[in-house]
Biopython code that builds the backbone (N, CA, C, O; Angstrom):
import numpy as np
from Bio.PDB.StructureBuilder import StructureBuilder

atoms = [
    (1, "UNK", "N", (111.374, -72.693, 134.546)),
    (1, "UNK", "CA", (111.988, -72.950, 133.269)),
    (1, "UNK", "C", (110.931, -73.255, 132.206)),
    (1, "UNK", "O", (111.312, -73.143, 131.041)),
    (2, "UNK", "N", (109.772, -73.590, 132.403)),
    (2, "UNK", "CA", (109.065, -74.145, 131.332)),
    (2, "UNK", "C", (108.279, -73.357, 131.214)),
    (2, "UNK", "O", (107.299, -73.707, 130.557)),
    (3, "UNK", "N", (108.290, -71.711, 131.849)),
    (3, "UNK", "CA", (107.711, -70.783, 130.886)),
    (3, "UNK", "C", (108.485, -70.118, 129.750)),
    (3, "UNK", "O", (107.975, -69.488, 128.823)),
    (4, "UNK", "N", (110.222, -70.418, 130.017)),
    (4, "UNK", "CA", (111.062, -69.826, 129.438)),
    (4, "UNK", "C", (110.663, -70.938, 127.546)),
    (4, "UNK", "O", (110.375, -70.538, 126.418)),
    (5, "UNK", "N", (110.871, -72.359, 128.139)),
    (5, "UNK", "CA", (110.480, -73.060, 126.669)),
    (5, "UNK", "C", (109.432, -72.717, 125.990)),
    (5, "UNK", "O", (109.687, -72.750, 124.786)),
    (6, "UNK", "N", (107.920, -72.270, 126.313)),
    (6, "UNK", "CA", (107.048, -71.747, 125.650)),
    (6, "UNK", "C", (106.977, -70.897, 125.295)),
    (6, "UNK", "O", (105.989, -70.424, 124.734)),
    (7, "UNK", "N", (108.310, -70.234, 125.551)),
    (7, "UNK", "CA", (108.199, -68.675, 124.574)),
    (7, "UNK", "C", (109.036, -69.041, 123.213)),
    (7, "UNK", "O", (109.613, -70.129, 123.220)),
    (8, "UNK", "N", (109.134, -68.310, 122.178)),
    (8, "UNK", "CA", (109.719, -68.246, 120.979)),
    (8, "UNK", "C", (110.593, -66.812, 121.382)),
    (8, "UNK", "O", (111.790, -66.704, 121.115)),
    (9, "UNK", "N", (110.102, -66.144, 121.807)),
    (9, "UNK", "CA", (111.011, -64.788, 121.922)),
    (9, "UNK", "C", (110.896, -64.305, 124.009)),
    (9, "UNK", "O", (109.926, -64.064, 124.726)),
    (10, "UNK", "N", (112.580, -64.370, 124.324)),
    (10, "UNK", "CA", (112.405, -64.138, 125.635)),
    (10, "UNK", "C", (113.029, -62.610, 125.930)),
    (10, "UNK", "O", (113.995, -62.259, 125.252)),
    (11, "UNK", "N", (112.627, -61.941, 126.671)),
    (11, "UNK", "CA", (112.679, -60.462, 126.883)),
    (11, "UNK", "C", (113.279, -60.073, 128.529)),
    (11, "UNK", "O", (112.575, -60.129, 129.537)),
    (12, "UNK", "N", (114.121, -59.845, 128.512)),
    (12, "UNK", "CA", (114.423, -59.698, 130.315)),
    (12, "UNK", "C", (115.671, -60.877, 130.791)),
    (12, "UNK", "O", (116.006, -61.711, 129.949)),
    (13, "UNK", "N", (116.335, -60.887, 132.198)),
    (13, "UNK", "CA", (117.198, -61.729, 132.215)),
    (13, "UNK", "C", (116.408, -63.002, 132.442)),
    (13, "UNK", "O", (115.177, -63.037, 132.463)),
    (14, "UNK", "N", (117.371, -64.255, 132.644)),
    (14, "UNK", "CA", (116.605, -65.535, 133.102)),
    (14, "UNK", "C", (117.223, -66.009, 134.501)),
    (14, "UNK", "O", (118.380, -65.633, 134.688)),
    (15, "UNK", "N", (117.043, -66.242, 134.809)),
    (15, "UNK", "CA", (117.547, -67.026, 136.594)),
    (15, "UNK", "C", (117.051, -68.353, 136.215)),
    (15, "UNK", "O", (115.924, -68.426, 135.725)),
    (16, "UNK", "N", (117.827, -69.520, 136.399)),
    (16, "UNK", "CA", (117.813, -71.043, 136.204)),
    (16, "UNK", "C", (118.352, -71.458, 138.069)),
    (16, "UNK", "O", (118.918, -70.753, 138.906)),
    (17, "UNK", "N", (117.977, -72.533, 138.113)),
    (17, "UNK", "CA", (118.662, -73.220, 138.635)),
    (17, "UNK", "C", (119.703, -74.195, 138.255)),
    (17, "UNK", "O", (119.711, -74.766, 137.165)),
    (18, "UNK", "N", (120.658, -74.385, 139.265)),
    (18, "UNK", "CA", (121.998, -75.697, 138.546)),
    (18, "UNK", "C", (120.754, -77.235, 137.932)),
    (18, "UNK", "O", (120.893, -77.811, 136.853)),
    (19, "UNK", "N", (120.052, -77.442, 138.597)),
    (19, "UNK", "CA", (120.005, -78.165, 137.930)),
    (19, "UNK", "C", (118.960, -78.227, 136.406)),
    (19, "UNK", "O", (118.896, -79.111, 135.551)),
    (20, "UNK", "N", (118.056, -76.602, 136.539)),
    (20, "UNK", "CA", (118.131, -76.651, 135.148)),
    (20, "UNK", "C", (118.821, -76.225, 134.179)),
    (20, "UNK", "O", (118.600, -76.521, 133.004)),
    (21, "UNK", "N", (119.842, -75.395, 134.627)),
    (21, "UNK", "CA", (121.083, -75.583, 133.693)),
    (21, "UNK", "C", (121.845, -77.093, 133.084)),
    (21, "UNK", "O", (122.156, -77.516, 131.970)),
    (22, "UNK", "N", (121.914, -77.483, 134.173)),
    (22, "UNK", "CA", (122.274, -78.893, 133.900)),
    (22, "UNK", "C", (121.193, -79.935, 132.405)),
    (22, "UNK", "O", (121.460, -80.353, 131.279)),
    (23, "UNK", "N", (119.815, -79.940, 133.431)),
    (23, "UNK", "CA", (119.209, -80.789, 132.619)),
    (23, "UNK", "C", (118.883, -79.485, 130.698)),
    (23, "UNK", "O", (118.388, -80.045, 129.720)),
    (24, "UNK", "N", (119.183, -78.276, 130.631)),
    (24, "UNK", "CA", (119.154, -77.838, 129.432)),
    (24, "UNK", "C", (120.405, -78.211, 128.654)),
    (24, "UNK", "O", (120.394, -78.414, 127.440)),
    (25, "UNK", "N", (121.511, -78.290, 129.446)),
    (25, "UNK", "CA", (122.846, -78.644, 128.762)),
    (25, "UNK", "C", (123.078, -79.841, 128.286)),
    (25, "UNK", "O", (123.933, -80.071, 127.430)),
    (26, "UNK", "N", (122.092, -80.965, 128.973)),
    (26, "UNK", "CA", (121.978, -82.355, 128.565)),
    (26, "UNK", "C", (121.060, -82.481, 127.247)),
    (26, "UNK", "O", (121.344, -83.176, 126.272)),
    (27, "UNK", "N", (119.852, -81.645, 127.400)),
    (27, "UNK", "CA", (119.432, -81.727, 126.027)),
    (27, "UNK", "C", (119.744, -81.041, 125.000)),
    (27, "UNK", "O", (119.023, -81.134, 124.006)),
    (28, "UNK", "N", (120.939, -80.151, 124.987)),
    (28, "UNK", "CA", (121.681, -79.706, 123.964)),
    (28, "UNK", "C", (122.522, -80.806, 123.203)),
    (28, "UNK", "O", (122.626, -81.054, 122.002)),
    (29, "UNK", "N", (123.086, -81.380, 124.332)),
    (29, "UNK", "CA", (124.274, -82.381, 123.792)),
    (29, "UNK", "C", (123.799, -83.246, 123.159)),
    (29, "UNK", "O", (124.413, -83.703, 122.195)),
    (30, "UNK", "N", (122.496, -83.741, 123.546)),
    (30, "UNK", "CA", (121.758, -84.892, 123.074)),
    (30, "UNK", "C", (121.345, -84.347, 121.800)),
    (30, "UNK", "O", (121.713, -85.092, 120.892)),
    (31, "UNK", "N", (120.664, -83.237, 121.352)),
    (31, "UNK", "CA", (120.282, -82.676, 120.096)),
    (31, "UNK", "C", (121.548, -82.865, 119.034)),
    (31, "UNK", "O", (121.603, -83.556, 118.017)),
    (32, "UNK", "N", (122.475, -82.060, 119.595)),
    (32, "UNK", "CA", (123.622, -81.900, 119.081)),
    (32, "UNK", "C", (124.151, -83.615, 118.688)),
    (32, "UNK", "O", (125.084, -83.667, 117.886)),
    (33, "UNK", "N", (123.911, -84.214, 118.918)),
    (33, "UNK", "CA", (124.074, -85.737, 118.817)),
    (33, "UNK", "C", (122.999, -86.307, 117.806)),
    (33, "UNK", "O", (123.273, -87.145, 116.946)),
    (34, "UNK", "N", (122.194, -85.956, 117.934)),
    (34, "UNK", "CA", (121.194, -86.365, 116.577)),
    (34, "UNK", "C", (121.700, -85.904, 115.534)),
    (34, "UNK", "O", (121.958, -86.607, 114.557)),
    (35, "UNK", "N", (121.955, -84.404, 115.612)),
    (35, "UNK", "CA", (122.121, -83.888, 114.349)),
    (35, "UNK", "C", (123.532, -84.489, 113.733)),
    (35, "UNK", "O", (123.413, -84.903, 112.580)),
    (36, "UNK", "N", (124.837, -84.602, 114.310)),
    (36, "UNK", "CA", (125.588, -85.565, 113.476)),
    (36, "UNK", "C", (124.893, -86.692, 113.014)),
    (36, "UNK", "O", (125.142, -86.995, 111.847)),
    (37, "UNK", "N", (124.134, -87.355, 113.581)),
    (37, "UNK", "CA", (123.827, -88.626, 113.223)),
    (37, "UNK", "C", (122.941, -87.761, 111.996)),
    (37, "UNK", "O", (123.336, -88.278, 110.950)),
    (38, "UNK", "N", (122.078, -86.845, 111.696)),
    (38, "UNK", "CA", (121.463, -86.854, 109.970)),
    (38, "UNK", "C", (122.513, -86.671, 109.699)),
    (38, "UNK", "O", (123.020, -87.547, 108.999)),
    (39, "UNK", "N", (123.227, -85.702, 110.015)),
    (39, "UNK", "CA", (124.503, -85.437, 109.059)),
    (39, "UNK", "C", (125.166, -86.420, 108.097)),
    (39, "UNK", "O", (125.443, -86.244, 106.910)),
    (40, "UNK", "N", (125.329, -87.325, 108.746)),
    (40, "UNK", "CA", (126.076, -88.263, 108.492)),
    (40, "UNK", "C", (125.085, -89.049, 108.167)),
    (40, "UNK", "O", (125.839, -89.881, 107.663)),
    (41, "UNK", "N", (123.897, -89.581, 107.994)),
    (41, "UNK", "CA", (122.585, -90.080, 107.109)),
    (41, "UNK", "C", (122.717, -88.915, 105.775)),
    (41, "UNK", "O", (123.175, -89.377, 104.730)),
    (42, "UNK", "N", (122.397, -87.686, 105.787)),
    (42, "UNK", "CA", (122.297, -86.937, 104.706)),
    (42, "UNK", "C", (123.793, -87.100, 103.643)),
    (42, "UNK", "O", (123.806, -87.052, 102.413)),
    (43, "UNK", "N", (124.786, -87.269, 104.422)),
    (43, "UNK", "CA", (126.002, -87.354, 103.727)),
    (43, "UNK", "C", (125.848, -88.450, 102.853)),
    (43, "UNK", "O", (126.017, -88.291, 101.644)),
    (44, "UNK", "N", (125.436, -89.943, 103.505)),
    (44, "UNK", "CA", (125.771, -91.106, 103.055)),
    (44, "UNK", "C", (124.693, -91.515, 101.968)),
    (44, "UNK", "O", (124.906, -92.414, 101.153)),
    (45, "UNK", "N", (123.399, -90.712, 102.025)),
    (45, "UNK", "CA", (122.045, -90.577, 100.998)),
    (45, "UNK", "C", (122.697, -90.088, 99.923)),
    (45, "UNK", "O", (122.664, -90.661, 98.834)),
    (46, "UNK", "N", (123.358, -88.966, 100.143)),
    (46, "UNK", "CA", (123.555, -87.783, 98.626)),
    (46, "UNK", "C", (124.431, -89.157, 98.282)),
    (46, "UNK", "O", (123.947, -89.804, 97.353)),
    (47, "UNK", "N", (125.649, -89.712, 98.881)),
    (47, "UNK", "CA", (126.462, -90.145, 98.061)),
    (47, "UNK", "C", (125.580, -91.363, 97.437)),
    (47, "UNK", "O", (125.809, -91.508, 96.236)),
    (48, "UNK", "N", (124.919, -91.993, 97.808)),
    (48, "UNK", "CA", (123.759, -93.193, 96.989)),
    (48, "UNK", "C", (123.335, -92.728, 95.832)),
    (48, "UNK", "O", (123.551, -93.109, 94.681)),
    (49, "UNK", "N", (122.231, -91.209, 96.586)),
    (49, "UNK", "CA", (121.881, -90.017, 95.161)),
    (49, "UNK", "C", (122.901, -90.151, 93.835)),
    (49, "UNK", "O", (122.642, -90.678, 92.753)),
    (50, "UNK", "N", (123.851, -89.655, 94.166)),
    (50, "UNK", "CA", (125.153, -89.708, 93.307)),
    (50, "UNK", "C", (125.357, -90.507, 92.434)),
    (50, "UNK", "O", (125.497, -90.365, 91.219)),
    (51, "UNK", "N", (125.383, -91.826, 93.419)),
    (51, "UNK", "CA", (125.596, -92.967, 92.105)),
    (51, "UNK", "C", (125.027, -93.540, 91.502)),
    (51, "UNK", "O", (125.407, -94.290, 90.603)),
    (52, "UNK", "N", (123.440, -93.208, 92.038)),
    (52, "UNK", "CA", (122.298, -93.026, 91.154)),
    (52, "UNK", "C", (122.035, -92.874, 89.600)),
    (52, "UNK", "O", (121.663, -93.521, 88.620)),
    (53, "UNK", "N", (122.551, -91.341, 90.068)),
    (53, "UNK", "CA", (122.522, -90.498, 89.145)),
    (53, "UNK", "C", (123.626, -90.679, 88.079)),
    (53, "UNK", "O", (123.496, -90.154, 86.974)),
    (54, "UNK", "N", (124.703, -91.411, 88.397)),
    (54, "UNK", "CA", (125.649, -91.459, 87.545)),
    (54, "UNK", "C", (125.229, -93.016, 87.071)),
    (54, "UNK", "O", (125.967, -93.482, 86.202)),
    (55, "UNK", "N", (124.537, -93.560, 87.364)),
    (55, "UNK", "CA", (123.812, -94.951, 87.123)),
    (55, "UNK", "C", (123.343, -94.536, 85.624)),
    (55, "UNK", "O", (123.791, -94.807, 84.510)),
    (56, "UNK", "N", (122.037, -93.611, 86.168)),
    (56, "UNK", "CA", (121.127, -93.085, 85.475)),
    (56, "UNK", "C", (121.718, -92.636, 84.100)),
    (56, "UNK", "O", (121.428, -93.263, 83.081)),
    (57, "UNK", "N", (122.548, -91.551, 84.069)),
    (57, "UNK", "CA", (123.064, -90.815, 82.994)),
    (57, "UNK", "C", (124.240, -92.279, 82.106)),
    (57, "UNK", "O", (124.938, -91.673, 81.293)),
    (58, "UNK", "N", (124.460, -93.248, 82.076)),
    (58, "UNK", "CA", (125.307, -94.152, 82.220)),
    (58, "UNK", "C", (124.273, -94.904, 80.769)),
    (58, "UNK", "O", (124.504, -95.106, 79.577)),
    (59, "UNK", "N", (122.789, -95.192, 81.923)),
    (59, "UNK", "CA", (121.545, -96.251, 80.872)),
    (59, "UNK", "C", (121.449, -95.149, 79.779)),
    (59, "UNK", "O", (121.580, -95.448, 78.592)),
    (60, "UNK", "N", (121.200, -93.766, 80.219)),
    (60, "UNK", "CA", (120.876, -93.364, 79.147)),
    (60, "UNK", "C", (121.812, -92.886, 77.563)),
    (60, "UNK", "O", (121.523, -92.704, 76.380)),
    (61, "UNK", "N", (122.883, -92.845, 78.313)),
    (61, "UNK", "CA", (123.910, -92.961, 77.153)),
    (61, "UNK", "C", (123.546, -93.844, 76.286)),
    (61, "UNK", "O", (123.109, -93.709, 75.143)),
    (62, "UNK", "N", (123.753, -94.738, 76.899)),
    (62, "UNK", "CA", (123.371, -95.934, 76.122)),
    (62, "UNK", "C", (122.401, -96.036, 74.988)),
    (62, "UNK", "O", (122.558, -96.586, 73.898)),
    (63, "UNK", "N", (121.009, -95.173, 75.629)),
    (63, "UNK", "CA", (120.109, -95.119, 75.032)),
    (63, "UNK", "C", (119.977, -94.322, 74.012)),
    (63, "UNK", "O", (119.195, -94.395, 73.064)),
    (64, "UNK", "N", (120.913, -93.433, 74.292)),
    (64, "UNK", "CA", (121.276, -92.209, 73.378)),
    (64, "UNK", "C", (120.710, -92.557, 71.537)),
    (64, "UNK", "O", (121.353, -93.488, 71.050)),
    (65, "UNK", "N", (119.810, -92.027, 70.715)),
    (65, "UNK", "CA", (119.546, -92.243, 69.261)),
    (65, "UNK", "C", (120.621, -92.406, 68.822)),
    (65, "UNK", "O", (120.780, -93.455, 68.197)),
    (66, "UNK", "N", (121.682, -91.562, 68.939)),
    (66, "UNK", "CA", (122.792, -90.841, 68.341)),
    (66, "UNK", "C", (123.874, -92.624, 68.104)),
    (66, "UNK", "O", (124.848, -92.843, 67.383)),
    (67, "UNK", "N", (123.294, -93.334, 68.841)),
    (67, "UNK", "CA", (124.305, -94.723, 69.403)),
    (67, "UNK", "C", (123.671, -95.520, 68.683)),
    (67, "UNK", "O", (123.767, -96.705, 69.002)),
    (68, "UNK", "N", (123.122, -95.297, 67.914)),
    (68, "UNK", "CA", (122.414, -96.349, 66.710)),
    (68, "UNK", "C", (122.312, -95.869, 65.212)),
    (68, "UNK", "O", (121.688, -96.439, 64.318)),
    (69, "UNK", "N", (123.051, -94.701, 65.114)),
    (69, "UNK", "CA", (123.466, -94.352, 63.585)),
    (69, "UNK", "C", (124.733, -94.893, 63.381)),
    (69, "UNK", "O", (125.724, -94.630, 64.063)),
    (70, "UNK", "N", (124.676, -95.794, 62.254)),
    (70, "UNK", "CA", (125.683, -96.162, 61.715)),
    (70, "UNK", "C", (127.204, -95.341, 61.472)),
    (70, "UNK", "O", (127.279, -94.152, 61.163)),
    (71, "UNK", "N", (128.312, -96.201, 61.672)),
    (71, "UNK", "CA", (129.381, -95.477, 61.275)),
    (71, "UNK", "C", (129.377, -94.168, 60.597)),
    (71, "UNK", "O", (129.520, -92.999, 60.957)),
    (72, "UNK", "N", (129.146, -94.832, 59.396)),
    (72, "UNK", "CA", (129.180, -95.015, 57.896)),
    (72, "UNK", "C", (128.292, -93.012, 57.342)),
    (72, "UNK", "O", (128.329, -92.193, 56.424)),
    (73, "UNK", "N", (127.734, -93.199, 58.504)),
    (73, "UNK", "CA", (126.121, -92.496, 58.540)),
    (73, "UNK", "C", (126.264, -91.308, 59.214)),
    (73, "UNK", "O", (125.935, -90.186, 58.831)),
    (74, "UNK", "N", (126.927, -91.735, 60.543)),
    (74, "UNK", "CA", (127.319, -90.183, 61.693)),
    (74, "UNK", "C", (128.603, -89.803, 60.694)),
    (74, "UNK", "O", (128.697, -88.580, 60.586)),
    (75, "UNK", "N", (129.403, -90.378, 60.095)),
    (75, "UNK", "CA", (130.586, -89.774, 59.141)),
    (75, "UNK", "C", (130.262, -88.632, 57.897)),
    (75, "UNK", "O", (131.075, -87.801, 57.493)),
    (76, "UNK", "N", (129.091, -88.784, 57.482)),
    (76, "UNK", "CA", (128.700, -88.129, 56.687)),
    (76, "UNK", "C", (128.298, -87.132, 56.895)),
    (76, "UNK", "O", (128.532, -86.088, 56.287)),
    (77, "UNK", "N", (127.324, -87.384, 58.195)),
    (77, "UNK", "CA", (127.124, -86.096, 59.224)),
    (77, "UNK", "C", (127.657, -85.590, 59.491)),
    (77, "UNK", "O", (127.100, -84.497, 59.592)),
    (78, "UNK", "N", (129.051, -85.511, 59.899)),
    (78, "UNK", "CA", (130.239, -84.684, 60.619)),
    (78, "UNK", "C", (130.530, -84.252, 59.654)),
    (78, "UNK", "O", (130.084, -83.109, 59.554)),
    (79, "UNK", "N", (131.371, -84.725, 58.371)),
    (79, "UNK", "CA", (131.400, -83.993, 57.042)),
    (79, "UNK", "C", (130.366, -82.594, 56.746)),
    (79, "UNK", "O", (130.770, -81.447, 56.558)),
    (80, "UNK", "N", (129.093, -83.005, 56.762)),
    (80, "UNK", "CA", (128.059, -81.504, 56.155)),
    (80, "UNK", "C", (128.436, -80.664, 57.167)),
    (80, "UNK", "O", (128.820, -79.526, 56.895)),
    (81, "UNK", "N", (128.372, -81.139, 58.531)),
    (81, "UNK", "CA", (128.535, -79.905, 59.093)),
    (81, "UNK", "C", (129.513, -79.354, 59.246)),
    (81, "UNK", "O", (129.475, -78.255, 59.800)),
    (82, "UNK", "N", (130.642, -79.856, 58.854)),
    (82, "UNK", "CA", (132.437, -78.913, 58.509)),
    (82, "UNK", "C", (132.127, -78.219, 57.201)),
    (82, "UNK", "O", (132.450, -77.089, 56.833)),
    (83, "UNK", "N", (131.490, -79.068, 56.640)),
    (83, "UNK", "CA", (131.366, -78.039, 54.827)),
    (83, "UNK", "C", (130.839, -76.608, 54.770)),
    (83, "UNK", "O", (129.624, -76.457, 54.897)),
    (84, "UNK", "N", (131.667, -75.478, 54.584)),
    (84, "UNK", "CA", (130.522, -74.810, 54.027)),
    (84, "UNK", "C", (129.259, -75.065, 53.788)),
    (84, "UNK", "O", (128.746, -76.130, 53.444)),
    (85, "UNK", "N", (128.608, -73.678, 54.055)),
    (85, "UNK", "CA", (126.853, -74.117, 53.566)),
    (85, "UNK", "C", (126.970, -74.241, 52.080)),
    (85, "UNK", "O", (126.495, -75.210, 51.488)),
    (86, "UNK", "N", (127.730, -73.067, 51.345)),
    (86, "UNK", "CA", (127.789, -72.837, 50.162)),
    (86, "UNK", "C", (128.449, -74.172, 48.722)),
    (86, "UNK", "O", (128.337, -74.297, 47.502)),
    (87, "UNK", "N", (129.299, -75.097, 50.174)),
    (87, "UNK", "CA", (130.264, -75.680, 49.051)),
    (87, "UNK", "C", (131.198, -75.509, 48.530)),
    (87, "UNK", "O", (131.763, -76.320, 47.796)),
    (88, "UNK", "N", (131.685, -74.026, 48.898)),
    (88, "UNK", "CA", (132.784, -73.489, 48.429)),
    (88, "UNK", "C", (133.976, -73.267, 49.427)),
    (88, "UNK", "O", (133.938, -72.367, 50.266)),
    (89, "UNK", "N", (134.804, -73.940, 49.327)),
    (89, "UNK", "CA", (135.914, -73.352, 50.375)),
    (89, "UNK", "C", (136.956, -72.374, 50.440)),
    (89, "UNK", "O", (137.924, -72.567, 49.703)),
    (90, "UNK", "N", (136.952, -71.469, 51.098)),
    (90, "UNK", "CA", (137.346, -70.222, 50.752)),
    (90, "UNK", "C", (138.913, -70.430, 52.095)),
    (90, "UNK", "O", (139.303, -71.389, 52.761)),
    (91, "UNK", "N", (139.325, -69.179, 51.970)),
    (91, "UNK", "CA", (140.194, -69.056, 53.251)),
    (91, "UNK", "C", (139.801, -68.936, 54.270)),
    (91, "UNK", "O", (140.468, -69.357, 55.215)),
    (92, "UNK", "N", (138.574, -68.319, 54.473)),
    (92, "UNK", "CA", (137.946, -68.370, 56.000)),
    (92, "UNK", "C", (137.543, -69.550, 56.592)),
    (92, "UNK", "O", (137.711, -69.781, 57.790)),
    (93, "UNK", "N", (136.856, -70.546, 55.570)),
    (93, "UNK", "CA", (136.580, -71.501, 56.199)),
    (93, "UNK", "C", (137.578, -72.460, 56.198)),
    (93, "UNK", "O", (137.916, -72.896, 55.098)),
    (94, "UNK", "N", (138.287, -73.011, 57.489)),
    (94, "UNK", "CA", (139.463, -74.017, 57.644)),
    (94, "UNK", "C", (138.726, -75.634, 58.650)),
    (94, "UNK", "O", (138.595, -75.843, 59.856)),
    (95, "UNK", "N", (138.434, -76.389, 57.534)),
    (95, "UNK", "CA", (137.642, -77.177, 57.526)),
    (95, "UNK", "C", (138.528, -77.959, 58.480)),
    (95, "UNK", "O", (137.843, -78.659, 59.226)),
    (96, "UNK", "N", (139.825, -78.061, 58.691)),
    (96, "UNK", "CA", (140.777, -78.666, 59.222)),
    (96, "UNK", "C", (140.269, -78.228, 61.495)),
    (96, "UNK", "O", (140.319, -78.780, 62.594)),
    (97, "UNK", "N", (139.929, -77.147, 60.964)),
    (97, "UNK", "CA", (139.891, -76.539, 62.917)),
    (97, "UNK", "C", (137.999, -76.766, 63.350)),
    (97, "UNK", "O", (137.490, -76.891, 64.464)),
    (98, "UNK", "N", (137.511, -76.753, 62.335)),
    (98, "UNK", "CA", (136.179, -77.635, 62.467)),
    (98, "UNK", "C", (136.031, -79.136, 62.563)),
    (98, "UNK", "O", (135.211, -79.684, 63.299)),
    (99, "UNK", "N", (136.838, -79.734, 61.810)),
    (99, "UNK", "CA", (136.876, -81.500, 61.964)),
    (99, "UNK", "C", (137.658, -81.826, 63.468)),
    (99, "UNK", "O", (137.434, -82.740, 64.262)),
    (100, "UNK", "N", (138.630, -80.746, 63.534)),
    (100, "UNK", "CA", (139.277, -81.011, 64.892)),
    (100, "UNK", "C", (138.086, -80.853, 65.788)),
    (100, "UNK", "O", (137.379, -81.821, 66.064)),
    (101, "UNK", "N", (137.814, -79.449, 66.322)),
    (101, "UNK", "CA", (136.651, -79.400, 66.816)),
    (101, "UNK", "C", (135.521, -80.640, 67.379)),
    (101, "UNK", "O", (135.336, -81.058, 68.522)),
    (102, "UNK", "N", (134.921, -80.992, 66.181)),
    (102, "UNK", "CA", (134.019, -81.864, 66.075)),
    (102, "UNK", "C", (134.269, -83.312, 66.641)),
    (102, "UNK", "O", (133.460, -83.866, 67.385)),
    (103, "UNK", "N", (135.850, -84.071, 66.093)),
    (103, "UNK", "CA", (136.338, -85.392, 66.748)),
    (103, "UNK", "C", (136.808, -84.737, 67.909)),
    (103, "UNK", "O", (138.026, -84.825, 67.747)),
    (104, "UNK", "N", (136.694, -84.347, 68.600)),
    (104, "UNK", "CA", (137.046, -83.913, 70.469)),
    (104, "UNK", "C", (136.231, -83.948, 71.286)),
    (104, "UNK", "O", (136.433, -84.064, 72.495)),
    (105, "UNK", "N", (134.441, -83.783, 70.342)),
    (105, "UNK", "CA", (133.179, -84.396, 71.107)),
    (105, "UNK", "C", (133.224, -85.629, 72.313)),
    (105, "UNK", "O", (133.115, -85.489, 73.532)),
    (106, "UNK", "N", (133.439, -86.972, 71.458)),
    (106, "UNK", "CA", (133.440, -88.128, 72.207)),
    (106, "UNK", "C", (134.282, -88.825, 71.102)),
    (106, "UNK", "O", (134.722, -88.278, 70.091)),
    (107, "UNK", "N", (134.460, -90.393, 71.542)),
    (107, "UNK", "CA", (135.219, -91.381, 70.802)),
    (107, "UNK", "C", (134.395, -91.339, 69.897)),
    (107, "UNK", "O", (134.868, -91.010, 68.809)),
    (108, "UNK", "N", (132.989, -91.617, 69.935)),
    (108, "UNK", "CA", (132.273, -92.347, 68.591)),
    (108, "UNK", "C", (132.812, -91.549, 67.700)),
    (108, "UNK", "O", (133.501, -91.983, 66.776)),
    (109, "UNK", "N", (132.403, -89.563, 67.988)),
    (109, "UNK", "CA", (132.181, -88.758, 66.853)),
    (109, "UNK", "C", (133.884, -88.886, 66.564)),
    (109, "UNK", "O", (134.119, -89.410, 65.475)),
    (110, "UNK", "N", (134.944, -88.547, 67.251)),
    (110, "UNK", "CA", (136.524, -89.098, 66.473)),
    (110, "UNK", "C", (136.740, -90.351, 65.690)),
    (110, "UNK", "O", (137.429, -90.392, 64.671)),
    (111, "UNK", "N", (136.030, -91.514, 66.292)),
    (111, "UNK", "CA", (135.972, -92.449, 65.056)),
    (111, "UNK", "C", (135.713, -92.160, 63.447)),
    (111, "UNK", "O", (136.495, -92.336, 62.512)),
    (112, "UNK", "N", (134.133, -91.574, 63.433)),
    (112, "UNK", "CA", (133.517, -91.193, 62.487)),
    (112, "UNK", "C", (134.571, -90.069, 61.827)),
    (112, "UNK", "O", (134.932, -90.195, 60.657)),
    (113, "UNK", "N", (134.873, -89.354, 62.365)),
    (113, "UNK", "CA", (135.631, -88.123, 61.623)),
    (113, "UNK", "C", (136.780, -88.555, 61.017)),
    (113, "UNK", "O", (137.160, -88.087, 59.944)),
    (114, "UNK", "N", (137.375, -89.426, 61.629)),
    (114, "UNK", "CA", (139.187, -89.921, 61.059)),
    (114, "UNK", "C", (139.178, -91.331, 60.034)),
    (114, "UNK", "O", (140.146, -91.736, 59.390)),
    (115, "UNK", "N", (137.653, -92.016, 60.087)),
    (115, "UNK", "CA", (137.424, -92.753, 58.993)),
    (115, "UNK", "C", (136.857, -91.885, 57.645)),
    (115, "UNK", "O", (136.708, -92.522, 56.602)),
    (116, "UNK", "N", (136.484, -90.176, 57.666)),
    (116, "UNK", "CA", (136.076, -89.917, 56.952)),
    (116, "UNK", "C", (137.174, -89.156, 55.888)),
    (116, "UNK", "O", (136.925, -87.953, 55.809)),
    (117, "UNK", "N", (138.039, -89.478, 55.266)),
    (117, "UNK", "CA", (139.770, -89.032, 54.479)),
    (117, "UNK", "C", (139.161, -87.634, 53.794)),
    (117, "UNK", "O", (139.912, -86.666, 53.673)),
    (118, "UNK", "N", (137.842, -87.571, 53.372)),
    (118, "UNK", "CA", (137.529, -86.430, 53.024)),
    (118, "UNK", "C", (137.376, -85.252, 53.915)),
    (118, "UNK", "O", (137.121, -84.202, 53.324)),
    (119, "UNK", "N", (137.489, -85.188, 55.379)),
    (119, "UNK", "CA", (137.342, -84.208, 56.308)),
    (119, "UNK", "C", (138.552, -83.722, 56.837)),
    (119, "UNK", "O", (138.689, -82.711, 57.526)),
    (120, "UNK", "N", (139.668, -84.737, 56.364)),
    (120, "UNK", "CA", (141.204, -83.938, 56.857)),
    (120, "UNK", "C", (141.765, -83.114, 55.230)),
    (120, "UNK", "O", (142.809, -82.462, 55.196)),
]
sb = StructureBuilder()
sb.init_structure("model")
sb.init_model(0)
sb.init_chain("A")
sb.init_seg("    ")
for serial, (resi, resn, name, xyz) in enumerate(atoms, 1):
    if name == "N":
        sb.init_residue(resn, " ", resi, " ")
    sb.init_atom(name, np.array(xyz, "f"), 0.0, 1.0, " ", f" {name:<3s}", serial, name[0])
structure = sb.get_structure()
């Protein structure tokens, strides 16, 4: 049998004995037994990974620039960018399906948009 393990590629039949059938079937099961056990290590890592990561993306919200412009300030912003470039409002531009648009972002930017009476 332990010329059969030093090969990578076997060519021809094999003849075992019971009991190395036996003792190969034991170290299958046993392999086969580790590997649930990463499995179930790799499972329980990603889910840590996970909440990590949802940790992570969480601080940085936070950190976000965008979370330190004033009301007053991101409102004005949302305004230019519904306006025409030109200033002129025509029929094509329906400033009404752009402000919608825009407050559907997040809460902040719907705050900003529905305090701004000039964008409805």
């Amino acid at each position: 049998m332990a010329q059969y393990l030093s090969q990578t590629r076997i060519e021809g039949p094999i003849w075992l004995e019971p009991n190395e059938i036996s003792f190969l079937q034991t170290r299958i099961s046993e392999a086969e037994t580790r590997i649930e056990a990463l499995e179930k290590q790799i499972s329980e890592l990603t889910r840590q990974k996970d909440a990590e990561l949802a940790e992570v993306a969480s601080f940085r919200n936070i950190l976000s620039p965008i979370r330190r412009i004033p009301l007053e300030v991101l409102s004005d912003i949302l305004e230019l960018s519904c306006t025409p470039k030109d200033g002129n409002f025509t029929a094509d531009h329906d400033i009404i399906r752009y402000t919608s648009m825009v407050s559907r972002v997040c809460v902040a930017w719907r705050k900003a948009a529905h305090s701004n009476p000039r964008m409805w």
